[in-house]
C-alpha positions in Angstrom: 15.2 -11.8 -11.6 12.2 -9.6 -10.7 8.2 -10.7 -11.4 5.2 -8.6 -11.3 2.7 -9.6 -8.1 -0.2 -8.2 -9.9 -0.5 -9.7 -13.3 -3.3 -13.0 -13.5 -1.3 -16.4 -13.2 -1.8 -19.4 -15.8 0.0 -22.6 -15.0 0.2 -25.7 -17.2 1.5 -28.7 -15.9 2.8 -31.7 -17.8 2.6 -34.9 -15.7 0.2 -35.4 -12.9 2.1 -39.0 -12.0 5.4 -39.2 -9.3 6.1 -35.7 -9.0 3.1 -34.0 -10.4 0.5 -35.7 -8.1 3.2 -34.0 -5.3 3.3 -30.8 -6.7 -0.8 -30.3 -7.1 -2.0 -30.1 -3.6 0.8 -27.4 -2.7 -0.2 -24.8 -5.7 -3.7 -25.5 -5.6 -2.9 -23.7 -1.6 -0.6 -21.7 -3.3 -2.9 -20.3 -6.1 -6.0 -20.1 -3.6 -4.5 -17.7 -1.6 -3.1 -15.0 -4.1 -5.4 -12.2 -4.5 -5.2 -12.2 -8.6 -7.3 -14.2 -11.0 -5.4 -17.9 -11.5 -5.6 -21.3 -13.4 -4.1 -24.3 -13.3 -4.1 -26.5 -16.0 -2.7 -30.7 -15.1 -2.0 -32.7 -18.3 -1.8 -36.0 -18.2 -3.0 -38.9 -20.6 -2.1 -41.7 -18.1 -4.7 -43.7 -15.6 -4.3 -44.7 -12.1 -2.7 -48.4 -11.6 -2.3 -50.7 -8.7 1.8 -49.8 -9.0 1.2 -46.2 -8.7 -0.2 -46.7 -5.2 2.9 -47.2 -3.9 4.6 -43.8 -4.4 2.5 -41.2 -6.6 -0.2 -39.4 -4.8 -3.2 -41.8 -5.6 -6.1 -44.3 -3.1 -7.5 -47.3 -4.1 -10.6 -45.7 -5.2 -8.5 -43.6 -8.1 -7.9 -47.2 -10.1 -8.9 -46.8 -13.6 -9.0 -42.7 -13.5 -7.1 -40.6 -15.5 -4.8 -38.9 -13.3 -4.8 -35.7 -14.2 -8.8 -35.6 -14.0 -8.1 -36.9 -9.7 -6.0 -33.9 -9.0 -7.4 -31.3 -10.6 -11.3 -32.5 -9.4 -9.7 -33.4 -5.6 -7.9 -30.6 -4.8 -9.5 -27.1 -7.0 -13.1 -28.6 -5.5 -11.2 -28.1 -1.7 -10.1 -24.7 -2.5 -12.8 -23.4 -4.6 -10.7 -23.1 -8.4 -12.2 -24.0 -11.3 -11.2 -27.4 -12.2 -9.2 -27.8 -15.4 -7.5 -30.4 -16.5 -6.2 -32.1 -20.3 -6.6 -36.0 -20.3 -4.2 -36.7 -22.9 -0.5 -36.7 -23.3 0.6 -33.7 -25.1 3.2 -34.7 -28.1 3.0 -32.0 -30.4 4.3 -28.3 -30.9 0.7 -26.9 -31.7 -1.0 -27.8 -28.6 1.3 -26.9 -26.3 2.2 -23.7 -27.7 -1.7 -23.1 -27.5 -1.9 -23.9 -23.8 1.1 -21.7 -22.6 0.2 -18.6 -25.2 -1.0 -16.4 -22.6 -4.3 -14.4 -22.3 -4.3 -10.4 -22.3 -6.7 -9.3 -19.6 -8.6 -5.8 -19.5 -8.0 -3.8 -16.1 -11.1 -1.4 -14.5 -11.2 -0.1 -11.4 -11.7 -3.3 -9.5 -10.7 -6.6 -11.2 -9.3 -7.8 -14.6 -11.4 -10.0 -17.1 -10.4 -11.3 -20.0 -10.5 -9.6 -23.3 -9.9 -10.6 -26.7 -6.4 -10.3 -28.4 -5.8 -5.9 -29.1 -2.8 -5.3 -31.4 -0.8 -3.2 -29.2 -1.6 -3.9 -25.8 1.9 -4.2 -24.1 1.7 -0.7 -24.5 -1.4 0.3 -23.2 -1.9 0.3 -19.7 -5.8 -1.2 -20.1 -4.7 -4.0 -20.4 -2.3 -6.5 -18.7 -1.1 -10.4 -20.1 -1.3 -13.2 -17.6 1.9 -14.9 -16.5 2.6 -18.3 -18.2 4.8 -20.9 -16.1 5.2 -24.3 -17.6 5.9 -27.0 -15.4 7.5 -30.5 -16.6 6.9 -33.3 -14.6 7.2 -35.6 -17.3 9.2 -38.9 -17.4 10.5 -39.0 -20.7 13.0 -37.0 -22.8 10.2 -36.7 -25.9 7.9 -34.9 -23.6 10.9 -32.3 -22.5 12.2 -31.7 -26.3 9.2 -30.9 -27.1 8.9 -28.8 -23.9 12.2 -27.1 -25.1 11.1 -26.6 -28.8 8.2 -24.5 -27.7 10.0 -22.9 -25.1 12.5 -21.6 -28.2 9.8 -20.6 -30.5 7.5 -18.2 -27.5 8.1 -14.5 -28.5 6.5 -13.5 -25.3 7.0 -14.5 -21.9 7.2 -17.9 -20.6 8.7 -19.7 -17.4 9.6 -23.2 -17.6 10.4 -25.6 -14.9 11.4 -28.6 -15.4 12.0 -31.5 -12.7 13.6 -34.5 -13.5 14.9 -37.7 -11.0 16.4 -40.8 -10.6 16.1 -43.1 -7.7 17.7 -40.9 -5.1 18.9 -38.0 -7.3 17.0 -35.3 -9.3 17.3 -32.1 -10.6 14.9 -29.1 -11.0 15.8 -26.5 -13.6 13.9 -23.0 -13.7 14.0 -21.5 -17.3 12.7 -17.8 -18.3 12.3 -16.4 -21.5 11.0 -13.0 -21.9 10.5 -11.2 -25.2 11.8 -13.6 -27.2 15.1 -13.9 -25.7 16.5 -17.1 -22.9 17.4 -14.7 -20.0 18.0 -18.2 -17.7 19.0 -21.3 -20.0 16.3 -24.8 -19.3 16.9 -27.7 -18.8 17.8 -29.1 -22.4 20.6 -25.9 -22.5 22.0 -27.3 -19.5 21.5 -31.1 -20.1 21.8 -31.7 -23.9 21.5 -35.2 -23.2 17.4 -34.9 -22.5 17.2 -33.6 -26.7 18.7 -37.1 -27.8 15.7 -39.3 -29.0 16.8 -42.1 -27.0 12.9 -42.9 -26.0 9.1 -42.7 -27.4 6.3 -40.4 -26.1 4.3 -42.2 -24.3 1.4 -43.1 -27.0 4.4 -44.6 -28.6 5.1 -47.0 -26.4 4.2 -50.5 -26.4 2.3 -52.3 -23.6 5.6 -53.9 -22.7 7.5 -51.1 -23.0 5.0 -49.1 -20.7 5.4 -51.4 -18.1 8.9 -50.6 -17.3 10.6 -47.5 -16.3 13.4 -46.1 -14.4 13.4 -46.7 -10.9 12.0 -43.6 -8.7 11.3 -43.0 -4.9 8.9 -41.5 -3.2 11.3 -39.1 -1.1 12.9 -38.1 -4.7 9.9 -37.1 -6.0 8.5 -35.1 -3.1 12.2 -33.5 -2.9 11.6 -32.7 -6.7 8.1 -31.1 -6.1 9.3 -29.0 -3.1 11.9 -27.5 -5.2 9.2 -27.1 -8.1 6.9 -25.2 -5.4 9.6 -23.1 -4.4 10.4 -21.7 -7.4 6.7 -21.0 -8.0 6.3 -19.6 -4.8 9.1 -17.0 -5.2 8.0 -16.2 -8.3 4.7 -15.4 -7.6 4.7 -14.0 -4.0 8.1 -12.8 -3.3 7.8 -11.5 -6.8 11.7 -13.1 -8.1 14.1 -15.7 -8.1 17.7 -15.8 -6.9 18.8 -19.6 -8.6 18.1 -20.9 -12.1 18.1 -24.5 -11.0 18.6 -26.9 -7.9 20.6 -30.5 -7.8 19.5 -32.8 -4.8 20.4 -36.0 -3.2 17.8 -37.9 -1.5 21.0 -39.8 0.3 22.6 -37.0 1.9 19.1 -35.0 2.1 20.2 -32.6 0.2 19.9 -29.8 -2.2 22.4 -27.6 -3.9 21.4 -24.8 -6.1 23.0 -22.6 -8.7 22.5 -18.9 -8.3 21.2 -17.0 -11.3 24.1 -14.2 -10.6 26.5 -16.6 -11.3 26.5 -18.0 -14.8 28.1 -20.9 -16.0 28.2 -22.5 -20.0 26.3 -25.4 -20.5 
């Protein structure tokens, strides 16, 4: 599946904990060095704990900062972005539709600025719509029906990549919708059991409850945000993607993916 290499980037990432704290440092390089405008957007209501030390992407000095805020002011202050950054947990349709709606841009001679909405843009070549990839790098199956309810409703273009891991085991599922239509499936088509409310969103949770989760490892969830950069990175510089999602094994140090040529019902 082919991508333009000229059209301004907005990413919005859910989750800036296990994998997302993984994932930030590798696209804020990633975004610095494409010559088109960019952001990068972390979401994350949660705050740094003493627990987190021991496999998310956090120092001792982080304690008591909201995690999203750490990221986004460490790493776009190193490579010169502008910082943004949403310090609460995101557990409704309107906001996150909002954030992944993209922006129409006006093209001149030399660079592309944002313009206001123009009924009929698409067609006219003065103006170009930024490219919207969602990233999931939530915990909970609340956070990615919600992430699939939005994906379902976008009439425009949207990419949405989704990881999600176990101890030693994880997948990372790339879905694209474009003009109102699934071209690749995500990850609630191909794992219906994520759409069961089995769990809360986080604000639901109870002190007790928030305290315990499944059990993760560090190596899964830097496997998971390699395979999350990778899909951004073809996307973005080589400009398309060859597999709609990737199973790995932090056991056998592996990972297997599924080719987008070859497709399979959920």
């Amino acid at each position: 599946m082919k991508f333009s290499k000229e059209n301004p980037v907005k990413i919005v990432m859910l989750g800036a904990g296990g994998t997302g704290g993984h994932i930030a440092p590798h696209l804020y390089r990633l975004l610095y060095a494409l010559e088109r405008p960019v952001r990068f957007i972390i979401v994350d209501g949660d705050t740094v704990e003493d627990q987190n030390l021991v496999r998310q992407n956090f120092i001792h000095a982080d304690l008591g900062e909201n995690k999203a805020k750490v990221l986004a002011e460490r790493y776009s202050t190193v490579f010169g972005l502008e910082t943004e950054y949403v310090p609460d947990f995101i557990e409704n349709t309107d906001k996150l539709l909002e954030l992944v709606t993209p922006m129409v841009w006006r093209k001149n001679s030399y660079h592309v600025t944002p313009a206001e909405f123009v009924s009929g843009h698409a067609l006219d070549p003065r103006y170009i719509t930024e490219l919207v990839i969602l990233i999931g790098a939530v915990d909970n199956n609340r956070s990615r029906a919600l992430c699939h309810e939005v994906f379902g409703k976008i009439q425009t273009n949207l990419v949405y990549i989704d990881s999600g891991n176990g101890e030693y085991t994880g997948q990372v599922v790339c879905g694209v919708r474009r003009g109102g239509r699934t071209i690749y499936k995500p990850v609630g088509s191909l794992y219906p059991d994520v759409l069961e409310k089995t769990d809360k969103f986080p604000t639901e949770l109870s002190c007790a409850e928030a305290s315990v989760s499944a059990p993760q490892s560090i190596v899964a969830n830097i496997m998971a945000a390699s395979a999350v950069v990778n899909f951004v990175y073809n996307i973005l510089v080589r400009g398309e993607i060859n597999v709609r999602y990737v199973n790995f094994s932090t056991n056998t140090i592996n990972l297997k993916p599924v080719s987008g040529k070859k497709r399979k019902a959920a």
